[in-house]
mmCIF file of the N, C-alpha and C atoms, coordinates in Angstrom:
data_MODEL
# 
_entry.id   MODEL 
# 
loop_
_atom_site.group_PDB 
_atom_site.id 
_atom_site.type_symbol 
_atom_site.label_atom_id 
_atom_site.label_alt_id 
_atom_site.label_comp_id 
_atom_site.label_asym_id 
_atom_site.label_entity_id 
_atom_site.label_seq_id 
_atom_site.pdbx_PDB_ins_code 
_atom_site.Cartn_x 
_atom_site.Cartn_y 
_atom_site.Cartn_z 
_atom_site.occupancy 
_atom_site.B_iso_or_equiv 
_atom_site.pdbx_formal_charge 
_atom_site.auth_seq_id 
_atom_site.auth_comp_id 
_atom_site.auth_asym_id 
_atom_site.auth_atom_id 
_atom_site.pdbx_PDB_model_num 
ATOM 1   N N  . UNK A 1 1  ? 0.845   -1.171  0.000   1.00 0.00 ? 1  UNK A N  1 
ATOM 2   C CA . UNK A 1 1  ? 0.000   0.000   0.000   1.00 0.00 ? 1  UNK A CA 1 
ATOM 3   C C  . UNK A 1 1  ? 0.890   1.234   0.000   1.00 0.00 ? 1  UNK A C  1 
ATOM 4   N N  . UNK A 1 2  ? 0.645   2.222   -0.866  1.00 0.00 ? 2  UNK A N  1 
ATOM 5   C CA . UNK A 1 2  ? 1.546   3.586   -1.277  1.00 0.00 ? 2  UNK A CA 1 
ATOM 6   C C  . UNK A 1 2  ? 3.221   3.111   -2.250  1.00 0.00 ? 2  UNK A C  1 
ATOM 7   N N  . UNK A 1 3  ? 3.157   2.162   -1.698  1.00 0.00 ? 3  UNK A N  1 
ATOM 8   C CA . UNK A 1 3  ? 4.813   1.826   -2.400  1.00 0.00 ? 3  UNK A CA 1 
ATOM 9   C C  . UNK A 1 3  ? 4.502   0.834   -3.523  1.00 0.00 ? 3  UNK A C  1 
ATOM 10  N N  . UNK A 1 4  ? 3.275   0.454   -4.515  1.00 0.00 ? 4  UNK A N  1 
ATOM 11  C CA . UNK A 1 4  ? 3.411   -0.373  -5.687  1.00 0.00 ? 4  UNK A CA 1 
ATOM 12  C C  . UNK A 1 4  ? 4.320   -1.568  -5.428  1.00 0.00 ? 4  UNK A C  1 
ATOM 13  N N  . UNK A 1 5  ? 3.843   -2.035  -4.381  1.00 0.00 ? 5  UNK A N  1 
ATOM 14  C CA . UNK A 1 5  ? 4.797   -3.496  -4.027  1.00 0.00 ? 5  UNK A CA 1 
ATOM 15  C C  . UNK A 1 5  ? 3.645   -4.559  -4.468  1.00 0.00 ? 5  UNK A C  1 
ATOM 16  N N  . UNK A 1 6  ? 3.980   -5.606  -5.198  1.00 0.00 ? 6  UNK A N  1 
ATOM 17  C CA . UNK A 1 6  ? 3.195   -6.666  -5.655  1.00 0.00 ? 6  UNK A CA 1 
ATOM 18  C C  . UNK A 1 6  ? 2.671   -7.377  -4.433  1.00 0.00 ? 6  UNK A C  1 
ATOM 19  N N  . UNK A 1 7  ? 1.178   -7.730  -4.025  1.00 0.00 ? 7  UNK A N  1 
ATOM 20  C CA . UNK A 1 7  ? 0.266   -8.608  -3.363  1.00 0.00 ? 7  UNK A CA 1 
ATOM 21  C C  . UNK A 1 7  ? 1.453   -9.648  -2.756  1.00 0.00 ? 7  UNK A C  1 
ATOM 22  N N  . UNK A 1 8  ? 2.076   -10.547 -4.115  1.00 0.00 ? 8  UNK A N  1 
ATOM 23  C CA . UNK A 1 8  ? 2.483   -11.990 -3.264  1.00 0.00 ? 8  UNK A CA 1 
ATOM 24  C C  . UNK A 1 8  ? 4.362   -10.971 -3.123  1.00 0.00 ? 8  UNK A C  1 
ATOM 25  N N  . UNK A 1 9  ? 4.635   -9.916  -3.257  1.00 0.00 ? 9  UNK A N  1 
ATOM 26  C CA . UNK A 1 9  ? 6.108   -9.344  -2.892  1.00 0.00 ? 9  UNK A CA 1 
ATOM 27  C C  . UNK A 1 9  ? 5.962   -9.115  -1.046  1.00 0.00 ? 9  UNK A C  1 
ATOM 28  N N  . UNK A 1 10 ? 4.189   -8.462  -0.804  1.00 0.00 ? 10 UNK A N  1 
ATOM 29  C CA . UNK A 1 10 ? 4.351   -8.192  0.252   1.00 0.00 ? 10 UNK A CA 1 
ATOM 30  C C  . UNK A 1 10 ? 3.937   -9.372  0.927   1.00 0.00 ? 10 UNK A C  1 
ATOM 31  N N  . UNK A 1 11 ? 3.098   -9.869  0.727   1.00 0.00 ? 11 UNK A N  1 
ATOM 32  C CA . UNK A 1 11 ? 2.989   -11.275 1.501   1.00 0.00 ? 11 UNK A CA 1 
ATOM 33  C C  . UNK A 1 11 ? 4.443   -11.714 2.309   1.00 0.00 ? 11 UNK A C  1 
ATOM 34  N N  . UNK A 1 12 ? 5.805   -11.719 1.375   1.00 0.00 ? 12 UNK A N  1 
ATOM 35  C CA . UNK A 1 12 ? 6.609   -12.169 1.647   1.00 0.00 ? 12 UNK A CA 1 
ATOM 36  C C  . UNK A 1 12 ? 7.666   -11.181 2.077   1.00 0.00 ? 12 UNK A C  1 
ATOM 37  N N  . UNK A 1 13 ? 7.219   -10.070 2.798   1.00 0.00 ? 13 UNK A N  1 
ATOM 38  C CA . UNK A 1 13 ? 8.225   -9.154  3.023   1.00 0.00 ? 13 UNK A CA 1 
ATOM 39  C C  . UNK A 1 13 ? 8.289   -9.065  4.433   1.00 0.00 ? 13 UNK A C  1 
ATOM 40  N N  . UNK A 1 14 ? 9.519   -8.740  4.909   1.00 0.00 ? 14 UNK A N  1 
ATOM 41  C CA . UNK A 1 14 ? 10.126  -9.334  6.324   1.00 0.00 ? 14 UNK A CA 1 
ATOM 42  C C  . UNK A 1 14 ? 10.299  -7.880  6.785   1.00 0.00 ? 14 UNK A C  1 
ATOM 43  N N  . UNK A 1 15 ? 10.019  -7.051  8.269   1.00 0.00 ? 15 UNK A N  1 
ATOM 44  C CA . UNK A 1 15 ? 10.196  -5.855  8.294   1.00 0.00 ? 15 UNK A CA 1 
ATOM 45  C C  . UNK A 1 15 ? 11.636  -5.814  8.567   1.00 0.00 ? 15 UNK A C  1 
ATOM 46  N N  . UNK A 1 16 ? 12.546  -6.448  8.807   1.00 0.00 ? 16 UNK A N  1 
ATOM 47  C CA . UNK A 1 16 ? 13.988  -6.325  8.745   1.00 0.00 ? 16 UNK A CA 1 
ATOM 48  C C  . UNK A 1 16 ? 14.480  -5.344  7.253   1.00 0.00 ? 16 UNK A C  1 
ATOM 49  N N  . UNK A 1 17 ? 13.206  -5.593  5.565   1.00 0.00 ? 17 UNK A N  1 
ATOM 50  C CA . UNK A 1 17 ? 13.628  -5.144  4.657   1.00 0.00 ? 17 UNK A CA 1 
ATOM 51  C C  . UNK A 1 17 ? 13.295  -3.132  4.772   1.00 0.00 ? 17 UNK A C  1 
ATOM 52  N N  . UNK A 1 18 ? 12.530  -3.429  5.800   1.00 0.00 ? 18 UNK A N  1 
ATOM 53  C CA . UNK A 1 18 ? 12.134  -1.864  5.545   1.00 0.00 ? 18 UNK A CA 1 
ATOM 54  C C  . UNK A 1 18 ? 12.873  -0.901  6.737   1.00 0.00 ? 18 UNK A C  1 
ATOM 55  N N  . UNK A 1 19 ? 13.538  0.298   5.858   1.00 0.00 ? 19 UNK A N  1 
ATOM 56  C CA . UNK A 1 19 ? 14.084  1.096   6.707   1.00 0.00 ? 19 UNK A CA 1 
ATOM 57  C C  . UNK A 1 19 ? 13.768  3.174   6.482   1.00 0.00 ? 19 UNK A C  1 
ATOM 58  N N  . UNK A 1 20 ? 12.909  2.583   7.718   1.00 0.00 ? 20 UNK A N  1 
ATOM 59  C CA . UNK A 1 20 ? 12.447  4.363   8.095   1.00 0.00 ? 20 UNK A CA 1 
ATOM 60  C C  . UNK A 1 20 ? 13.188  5.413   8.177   1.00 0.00 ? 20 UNK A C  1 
ATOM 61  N N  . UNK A 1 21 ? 14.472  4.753   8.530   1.00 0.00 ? 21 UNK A N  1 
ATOM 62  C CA . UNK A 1 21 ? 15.628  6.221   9.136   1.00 0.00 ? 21 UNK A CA 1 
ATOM 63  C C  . UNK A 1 21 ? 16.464  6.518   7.557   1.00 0.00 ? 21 UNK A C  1 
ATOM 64  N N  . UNK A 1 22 ? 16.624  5.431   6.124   1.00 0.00 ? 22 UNK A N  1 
ATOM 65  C CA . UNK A 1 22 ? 16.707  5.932   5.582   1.00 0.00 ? 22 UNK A CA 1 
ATOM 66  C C  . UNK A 1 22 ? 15.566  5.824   3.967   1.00 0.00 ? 22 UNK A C  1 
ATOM 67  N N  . UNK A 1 23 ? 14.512  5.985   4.239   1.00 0.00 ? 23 UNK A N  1 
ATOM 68  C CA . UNK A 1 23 ? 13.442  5.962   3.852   1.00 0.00 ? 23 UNK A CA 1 
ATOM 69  C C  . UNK A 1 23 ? 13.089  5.003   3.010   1.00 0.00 ? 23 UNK A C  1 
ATOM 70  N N  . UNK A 1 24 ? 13.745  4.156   2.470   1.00 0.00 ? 24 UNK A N  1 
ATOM 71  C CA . UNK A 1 24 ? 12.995  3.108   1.471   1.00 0.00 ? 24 UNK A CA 1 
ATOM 72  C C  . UNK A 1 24 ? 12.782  1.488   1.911   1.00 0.00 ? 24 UNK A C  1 
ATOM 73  N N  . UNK A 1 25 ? 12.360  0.951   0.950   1.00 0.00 ? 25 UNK A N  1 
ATOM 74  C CA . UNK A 1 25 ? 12.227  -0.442  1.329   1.00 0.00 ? 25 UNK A CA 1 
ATOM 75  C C  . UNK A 1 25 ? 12.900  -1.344  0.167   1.00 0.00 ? 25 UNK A C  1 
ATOM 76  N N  . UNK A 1 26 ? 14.084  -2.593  1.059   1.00 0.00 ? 26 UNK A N  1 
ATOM 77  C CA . UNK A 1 26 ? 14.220  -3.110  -0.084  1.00 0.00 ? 26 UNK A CA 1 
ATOM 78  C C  . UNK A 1 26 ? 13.588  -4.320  0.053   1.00 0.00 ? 26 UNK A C  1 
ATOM 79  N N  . UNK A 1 27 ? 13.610  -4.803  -1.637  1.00 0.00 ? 27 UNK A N  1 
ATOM 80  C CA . UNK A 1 27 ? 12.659  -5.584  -1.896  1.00 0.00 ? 27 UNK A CA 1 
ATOM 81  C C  . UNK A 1 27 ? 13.961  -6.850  -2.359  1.00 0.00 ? 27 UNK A C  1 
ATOM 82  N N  . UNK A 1 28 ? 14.343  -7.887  -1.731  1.00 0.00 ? 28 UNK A N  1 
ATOM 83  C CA . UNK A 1 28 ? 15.290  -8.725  -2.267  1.00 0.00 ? 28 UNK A CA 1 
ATOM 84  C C  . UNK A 1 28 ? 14.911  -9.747  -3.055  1.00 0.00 ? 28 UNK A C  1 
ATOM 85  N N  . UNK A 1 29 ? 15.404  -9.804  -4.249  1.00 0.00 ? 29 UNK A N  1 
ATOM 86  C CA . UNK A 1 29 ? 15.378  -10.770 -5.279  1.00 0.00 ? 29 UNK A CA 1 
ATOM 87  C C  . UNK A 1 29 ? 15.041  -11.895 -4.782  1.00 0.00 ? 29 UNK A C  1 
ATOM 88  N N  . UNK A 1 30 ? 14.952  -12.651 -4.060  1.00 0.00 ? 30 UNK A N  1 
ATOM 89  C CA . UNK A 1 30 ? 14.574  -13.914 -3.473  1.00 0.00 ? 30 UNK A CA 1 
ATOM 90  C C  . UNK A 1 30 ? 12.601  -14.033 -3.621  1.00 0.00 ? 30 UNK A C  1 
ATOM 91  N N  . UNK A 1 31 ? 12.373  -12.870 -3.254  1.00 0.00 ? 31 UNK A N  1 
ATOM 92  C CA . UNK A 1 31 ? 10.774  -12.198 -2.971  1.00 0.00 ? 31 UNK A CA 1 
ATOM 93  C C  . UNK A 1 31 ? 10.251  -11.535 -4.083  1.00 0.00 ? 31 UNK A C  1 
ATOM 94  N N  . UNK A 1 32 ? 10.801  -11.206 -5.221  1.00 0.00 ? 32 UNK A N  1 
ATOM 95  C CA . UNK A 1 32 ? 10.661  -10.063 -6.641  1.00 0.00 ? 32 UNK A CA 1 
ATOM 96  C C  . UNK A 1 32 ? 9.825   -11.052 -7.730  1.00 0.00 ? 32 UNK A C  1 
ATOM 97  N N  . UNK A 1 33 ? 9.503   -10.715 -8.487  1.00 0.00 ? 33 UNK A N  1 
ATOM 98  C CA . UNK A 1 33 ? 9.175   -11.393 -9.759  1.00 0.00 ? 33 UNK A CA 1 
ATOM 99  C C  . UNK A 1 33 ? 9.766   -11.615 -10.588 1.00 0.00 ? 33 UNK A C  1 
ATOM 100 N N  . UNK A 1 34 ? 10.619  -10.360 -10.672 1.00 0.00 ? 34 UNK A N  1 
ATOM 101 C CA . UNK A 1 34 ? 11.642  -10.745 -12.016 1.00 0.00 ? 34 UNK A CA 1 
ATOM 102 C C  . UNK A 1 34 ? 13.129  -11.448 -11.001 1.00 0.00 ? 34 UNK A C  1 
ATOM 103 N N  . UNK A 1 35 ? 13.128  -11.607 -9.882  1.00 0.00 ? 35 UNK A N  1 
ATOM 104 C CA . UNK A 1 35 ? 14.339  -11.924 -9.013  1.00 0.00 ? 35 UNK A CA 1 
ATOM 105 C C  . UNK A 1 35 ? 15.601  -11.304 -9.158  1.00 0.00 ? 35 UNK A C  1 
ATOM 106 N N  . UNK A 1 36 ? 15.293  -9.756  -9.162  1.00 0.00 ? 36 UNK A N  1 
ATOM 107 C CA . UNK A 1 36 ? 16.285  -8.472  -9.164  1.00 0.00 ? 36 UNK A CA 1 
ATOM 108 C C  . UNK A 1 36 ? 15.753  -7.937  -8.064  1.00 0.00 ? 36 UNK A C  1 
ATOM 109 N N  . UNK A 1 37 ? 16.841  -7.765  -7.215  1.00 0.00 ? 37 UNK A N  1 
ATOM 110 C CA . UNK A 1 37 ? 16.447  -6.560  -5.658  1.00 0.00 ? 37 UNK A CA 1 
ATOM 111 C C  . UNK A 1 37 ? 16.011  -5.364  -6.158  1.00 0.00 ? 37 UNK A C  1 
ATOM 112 N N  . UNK A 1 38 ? 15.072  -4.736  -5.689  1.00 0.00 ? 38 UNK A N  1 
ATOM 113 C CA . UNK A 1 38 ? 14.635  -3.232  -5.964  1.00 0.00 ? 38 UNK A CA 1 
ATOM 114 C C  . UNK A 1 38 ? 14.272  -2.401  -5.189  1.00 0.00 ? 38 UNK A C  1 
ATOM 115 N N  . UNK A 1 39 ? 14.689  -1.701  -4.649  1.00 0.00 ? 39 UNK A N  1 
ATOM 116 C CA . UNK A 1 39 ? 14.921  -0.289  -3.768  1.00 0.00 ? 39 UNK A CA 1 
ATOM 117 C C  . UNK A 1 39 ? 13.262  0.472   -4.097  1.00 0.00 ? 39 UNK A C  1 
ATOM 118 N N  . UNK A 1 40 ? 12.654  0.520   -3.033  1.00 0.00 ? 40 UNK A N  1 
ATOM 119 C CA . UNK A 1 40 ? 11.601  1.292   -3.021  1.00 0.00 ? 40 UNK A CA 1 
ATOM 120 C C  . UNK A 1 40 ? 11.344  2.405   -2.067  1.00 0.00 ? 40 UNK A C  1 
ATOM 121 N N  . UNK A 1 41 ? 11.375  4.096   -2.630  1.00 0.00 ? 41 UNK A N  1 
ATOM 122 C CA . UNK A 1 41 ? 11.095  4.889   -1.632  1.00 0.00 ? 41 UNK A CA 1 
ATOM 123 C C  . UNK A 1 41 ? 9.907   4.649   -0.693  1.00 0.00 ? 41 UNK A C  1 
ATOM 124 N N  . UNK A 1 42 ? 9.806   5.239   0.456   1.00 0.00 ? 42 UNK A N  1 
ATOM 125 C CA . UNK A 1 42 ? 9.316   5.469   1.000   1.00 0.00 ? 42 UNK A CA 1 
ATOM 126 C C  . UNK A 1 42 ? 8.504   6.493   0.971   1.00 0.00 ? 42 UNK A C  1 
ATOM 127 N N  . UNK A 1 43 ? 7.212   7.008   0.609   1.00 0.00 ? 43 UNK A N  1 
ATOM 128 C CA . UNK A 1 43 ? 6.350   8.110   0.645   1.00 0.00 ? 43 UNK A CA 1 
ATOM 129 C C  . UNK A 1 43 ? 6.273   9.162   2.343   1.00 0.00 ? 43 UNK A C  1 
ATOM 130 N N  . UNK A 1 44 ? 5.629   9.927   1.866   1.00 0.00 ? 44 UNK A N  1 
ATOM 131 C CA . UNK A 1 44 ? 5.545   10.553  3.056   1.00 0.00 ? 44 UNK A CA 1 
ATOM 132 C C  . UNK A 1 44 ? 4.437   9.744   4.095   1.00 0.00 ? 44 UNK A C  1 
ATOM 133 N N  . UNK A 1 45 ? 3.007   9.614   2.685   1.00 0.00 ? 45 UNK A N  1 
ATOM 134 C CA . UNK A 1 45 ? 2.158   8.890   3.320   1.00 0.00 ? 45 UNK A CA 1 
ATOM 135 C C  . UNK A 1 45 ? 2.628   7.590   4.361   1.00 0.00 ? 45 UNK A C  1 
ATOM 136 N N  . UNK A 1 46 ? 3.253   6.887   2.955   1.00 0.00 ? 46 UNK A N  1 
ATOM 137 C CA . UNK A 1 46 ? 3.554   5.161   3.698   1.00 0.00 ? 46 UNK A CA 1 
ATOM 138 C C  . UNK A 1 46 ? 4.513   5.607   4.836   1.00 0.00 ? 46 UNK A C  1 
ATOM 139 N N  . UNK A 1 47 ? 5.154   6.596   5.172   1.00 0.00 ? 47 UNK A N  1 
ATOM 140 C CA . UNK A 1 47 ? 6.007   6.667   6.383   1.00 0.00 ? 47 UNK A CA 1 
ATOM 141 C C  . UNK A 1 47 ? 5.388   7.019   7.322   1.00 0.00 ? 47 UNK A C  1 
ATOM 142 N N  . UNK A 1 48 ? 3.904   7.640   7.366   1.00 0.00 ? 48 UNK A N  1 
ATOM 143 C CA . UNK A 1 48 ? 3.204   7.806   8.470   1.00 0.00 ? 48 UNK A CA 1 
ATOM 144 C C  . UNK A 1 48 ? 2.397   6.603   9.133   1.00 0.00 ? 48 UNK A C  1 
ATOM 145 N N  . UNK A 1 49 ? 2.399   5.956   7.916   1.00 0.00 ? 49 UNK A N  1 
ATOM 146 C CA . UNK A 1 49 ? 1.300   4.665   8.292   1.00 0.00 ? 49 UNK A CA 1 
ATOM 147 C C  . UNK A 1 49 ? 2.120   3.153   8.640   1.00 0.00 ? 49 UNK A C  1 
ATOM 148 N N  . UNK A 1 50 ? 3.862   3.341   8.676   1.00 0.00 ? 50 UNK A N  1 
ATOM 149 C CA . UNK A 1 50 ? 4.681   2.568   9.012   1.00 0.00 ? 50 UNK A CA 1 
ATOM 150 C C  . UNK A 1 50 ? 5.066   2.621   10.543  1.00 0.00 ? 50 UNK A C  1 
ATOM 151 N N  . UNK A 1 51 ? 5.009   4.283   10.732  1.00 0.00 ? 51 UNK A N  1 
ATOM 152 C CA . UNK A 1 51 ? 5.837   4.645   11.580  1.00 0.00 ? 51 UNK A CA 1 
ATOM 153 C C  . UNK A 1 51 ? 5.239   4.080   13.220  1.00 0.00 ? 51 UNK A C  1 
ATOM 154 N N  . UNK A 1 52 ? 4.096   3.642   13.300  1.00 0.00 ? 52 UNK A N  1 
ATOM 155 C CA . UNK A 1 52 ? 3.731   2.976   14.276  1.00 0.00 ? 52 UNK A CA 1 
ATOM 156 C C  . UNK A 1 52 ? 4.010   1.861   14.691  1.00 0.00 ? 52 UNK A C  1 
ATOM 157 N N  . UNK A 1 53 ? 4.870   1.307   13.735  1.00 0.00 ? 53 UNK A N  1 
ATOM 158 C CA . UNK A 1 53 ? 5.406   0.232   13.704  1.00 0.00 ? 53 UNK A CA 1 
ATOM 159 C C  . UNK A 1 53 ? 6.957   -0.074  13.635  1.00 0.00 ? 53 UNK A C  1 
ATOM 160 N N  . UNK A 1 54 ? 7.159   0.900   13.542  1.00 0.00 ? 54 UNK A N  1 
ATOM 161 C CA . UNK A 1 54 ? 8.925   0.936   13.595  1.00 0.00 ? 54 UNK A CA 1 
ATOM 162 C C  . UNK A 1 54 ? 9.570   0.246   14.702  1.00 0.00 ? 54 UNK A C  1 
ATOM 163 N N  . UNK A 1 55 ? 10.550  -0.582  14.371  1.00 0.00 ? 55 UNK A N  1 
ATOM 164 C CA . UNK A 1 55 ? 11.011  -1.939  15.222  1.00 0.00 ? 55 UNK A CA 1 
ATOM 165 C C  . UNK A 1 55 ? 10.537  -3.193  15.220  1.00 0.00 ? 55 UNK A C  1 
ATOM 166 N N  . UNK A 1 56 ? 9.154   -2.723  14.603  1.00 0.00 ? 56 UNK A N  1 
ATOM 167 C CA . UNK A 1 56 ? 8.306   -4.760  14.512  1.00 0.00 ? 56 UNK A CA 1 
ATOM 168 C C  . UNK A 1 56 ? 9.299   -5.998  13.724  1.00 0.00 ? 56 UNK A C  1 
ATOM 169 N N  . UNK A 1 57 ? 9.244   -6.904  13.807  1.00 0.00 ? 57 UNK A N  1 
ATOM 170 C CA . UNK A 1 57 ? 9.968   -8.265  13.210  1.00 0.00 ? 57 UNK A CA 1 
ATOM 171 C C  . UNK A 1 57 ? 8.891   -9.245  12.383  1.00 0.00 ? 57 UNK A C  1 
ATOM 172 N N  . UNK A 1 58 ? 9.608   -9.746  12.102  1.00 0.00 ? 58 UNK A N  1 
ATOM 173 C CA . UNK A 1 58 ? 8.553   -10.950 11.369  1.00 0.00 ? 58 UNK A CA 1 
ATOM 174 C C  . UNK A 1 58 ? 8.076   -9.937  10.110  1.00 0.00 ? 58 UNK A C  1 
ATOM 175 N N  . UNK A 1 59 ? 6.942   -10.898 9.677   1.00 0.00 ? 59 UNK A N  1 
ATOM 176 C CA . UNK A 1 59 ? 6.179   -10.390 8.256   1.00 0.00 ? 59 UNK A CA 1 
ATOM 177 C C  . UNK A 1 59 ? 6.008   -9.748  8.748   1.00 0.00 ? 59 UNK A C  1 
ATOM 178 N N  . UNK A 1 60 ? 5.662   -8.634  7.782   1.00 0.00 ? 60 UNK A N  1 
ATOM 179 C CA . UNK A 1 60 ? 4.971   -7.031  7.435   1.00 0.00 ? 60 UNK A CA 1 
ATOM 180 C C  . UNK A 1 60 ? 3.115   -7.526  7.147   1.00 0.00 ? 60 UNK A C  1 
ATOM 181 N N  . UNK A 1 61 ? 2.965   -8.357  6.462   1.00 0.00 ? 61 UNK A N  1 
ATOM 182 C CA . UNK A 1 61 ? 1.711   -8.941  6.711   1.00 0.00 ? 61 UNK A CA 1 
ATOM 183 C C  . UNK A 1 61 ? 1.617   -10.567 6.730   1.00 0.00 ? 61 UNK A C  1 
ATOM 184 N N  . UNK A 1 62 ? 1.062   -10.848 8.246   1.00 0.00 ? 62 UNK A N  1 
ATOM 185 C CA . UNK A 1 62 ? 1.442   -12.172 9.078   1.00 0.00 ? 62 UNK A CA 1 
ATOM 186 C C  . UNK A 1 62 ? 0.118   -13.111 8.431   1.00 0.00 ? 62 UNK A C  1 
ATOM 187 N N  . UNK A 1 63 ? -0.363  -13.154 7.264   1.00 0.00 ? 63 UNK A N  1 
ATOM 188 C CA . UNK A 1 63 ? -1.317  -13.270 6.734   1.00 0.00 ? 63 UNK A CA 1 
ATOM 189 C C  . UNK A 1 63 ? -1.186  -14.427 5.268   1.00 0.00 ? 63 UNK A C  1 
ATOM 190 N N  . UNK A 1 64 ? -2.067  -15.196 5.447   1.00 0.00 ? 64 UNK A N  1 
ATOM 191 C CA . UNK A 1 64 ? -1.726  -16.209 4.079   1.00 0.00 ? 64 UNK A CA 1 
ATOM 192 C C  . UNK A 1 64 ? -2.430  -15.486 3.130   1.00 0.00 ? 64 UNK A C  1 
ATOM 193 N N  . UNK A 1 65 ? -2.255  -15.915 1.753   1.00 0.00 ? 65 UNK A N  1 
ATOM 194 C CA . UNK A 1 65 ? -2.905  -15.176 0.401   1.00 0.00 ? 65 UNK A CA 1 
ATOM 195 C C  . UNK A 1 65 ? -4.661  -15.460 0.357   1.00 0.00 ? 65 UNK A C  1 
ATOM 196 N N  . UNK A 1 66 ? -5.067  -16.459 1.166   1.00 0.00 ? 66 UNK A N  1 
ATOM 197 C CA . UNK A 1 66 ? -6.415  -17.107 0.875   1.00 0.00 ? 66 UNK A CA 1 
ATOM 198 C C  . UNK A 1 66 ? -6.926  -16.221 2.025   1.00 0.00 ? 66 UNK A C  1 
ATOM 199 N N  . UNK A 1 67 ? -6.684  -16.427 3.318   1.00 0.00 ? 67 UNK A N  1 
ATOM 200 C CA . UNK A 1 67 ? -7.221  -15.155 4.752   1.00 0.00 ? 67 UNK A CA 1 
ATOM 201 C C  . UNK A 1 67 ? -6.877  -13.711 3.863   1.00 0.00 ? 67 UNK A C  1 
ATOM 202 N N  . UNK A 1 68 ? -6.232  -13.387 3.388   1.00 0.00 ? 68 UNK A N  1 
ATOM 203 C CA . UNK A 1 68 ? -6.099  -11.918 2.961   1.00 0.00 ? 68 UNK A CA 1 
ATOM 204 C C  . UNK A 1 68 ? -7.309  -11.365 2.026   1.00 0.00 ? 68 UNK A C  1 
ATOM 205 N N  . UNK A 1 69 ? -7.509  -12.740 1.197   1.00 0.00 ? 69 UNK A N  1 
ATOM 206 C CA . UNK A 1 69 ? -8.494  -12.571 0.222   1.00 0.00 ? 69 UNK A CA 1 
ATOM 207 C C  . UNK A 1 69 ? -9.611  -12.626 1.141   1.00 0.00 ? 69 UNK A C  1 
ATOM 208 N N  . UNK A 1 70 ? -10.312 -13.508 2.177   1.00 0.00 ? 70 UNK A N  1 
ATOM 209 C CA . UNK A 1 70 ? -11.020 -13.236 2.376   1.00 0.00 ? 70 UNK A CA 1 
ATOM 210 C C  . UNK A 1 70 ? -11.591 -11.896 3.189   1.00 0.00 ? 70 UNK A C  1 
ATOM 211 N N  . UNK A 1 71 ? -10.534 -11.643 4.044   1.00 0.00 ? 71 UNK A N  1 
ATOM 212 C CA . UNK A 1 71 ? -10.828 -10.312 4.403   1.00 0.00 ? 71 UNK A CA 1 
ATOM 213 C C  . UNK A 1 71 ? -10.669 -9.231  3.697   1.00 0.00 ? 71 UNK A C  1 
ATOM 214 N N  . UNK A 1 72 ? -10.138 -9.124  2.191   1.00 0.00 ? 72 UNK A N  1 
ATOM 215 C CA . UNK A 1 72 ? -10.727 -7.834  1.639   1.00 0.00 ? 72 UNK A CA 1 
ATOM 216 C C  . UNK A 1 72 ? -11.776 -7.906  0.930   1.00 0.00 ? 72 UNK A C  1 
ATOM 217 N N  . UNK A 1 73 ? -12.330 -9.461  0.710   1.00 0.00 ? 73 UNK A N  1 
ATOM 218 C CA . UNK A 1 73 ? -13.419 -9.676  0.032   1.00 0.00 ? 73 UNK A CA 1 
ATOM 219 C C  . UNK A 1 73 ? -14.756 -9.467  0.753   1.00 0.00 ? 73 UNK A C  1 
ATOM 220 N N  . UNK A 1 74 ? -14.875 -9.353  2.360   1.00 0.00 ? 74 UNK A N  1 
ATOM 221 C CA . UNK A 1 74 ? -15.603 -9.125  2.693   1.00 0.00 ? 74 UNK A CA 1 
ATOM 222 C C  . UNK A 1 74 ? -16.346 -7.744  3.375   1.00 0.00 ? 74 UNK A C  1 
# 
């Protein structure tokens, strides 16, 4: 959300990749589509709506692809 990160990129994104103090997020080839790392700024928005969270571990969303679907489907 705000950063054009792919559904199954964030599924699989670890908050270890995201860094607030110097604003972007990386995205490591392991997790990518095309399996090239890619550096994503950070918005002003997405830094307000991160920043409550600064220090968390684990997934960024602790959520399987089928529970995700259902909760935006409903």
């Amino acid at each position: 959300f705000f950063a054009g990160i792919r559904m199954s990129e964030m599924l699989r994104l670890d908050w270890s990749s995201i860094d607030l103090l110097e604003h972007f997020i990386r995205l490591p080839a392991a997790i990518t589509k095309t399996r090239q790392t890619r550096n994503i700024d950070i918005s002003t928005t997405l830094e307000k709506w991160l920043a409550p969270y600064s220090g968390s571990t684990g997934k960024v969303v602790p959520l399987s692809p089928d529970s995700l679907r259902k909760k935006t489907s409903s």
